[in-house]
LOSEMAR-792969 format. One line per 3 residues: number of its first residue (from 1); their letters; for each residue x, y, z of C-alpha. Coordinates in steps of 0.02 Angstrom, whole numbers, plus 32768, in hexadecimal, padded with zeros to 4 digits. Layout:
BEGIN
NUM) a) X:Y:Z ~ ...
END
This chain:
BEGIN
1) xxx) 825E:DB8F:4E33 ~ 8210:DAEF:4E65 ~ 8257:DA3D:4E3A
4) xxx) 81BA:DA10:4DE5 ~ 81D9:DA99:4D63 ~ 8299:DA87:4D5F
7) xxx) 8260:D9CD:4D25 ~ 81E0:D9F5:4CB9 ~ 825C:DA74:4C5E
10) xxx) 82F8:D9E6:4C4B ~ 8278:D953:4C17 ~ 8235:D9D5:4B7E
13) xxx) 82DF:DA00:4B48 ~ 82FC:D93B:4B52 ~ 828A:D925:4AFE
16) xxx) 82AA:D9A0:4A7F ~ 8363:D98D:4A6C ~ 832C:D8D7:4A44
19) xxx) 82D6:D921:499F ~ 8396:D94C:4966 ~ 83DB:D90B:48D4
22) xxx) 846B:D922:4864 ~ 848D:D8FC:47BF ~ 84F6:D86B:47A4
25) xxx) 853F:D8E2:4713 ~ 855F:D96C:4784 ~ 85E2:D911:47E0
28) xxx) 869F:D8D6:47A1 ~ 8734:D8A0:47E4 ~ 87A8:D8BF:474D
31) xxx) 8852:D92D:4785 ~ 881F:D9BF:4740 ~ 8763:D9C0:4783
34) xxx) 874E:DA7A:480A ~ 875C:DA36:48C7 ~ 874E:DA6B:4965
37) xxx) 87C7:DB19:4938 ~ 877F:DB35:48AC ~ 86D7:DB3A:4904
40) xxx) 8718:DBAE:498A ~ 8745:DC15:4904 ~ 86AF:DC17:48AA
43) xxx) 8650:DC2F:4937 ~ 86D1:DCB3:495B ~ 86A3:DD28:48AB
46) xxx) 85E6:DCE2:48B4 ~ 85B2:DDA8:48BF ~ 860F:DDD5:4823
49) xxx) 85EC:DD44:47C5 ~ 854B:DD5D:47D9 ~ 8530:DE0C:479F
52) xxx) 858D:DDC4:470F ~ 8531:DD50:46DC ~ 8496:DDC2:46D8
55) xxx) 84FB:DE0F:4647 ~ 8561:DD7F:45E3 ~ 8516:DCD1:45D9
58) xxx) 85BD:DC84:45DE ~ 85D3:DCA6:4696 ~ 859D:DC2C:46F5
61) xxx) 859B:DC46:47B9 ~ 85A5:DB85:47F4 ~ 8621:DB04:47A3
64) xxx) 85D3:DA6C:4753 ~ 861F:D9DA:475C ~ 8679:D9E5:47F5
67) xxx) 86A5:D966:4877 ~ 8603:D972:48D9 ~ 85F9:D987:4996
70) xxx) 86B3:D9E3:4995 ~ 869A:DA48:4916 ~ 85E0:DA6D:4975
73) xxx) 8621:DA9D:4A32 ~ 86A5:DB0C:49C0 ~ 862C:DB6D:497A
76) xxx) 85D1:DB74:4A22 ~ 8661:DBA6:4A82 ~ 8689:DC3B:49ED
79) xxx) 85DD:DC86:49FF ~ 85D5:DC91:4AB4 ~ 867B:DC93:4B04
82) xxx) 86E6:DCDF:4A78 ~ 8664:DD57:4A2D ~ 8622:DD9B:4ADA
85) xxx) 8580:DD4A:4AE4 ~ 8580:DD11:4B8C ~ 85E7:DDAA:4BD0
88) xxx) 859F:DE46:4B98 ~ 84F0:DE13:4BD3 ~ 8531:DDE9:4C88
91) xxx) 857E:DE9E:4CBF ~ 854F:DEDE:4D5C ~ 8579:DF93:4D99
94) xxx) 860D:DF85:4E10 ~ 85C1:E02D:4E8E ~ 8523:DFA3:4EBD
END
């Protein structure tokens, strides 16, 4: 890949990531608001959740209000680390 289209690919997502906003509502710091763990874990049981909430409106699958950026790279890190994302679609066959 050239560096003209390495650059051209971080300036859009700049530039789109600068379209991101969040609710001023969204965020809290009160004691008993979800964090960082409780993002891991909800990123964690995202799958199930999910399904879920197809069926029951009372399941939600992403916490609001919760501390923000924390609570975010939680979730993040649940989804991909914790629930495989990342791993399962990296395998290689050992006999290569």
């Amino acid at each position: 890949m050239s560096i003209a289209r390495i650059l051209t690919a971080a300036g859009l997502f700049v530039l789109l990531s600068a379209c991101a906003n969040q609710i001023d509502a969204g965020v809290s710091q009160a004691e008993d608001t979800p964090g960082f763990l409780w993002g891991l874990w909800h990123g964690f049981v995202f799958p199930w959740a999910w399904i879920g909430s197809l069926f029951d409106p009372d399941i939600a699958v992403y916490a609001v209000p919760n501390k923000g950026g924390w609570y975010d790279f939680g979730f993040f890190l649940g989804i991909t680390v914790l629930g495989g994302g990342s791993f399962f679609g990296s395998k290689k066959s050992r006999g290569d």
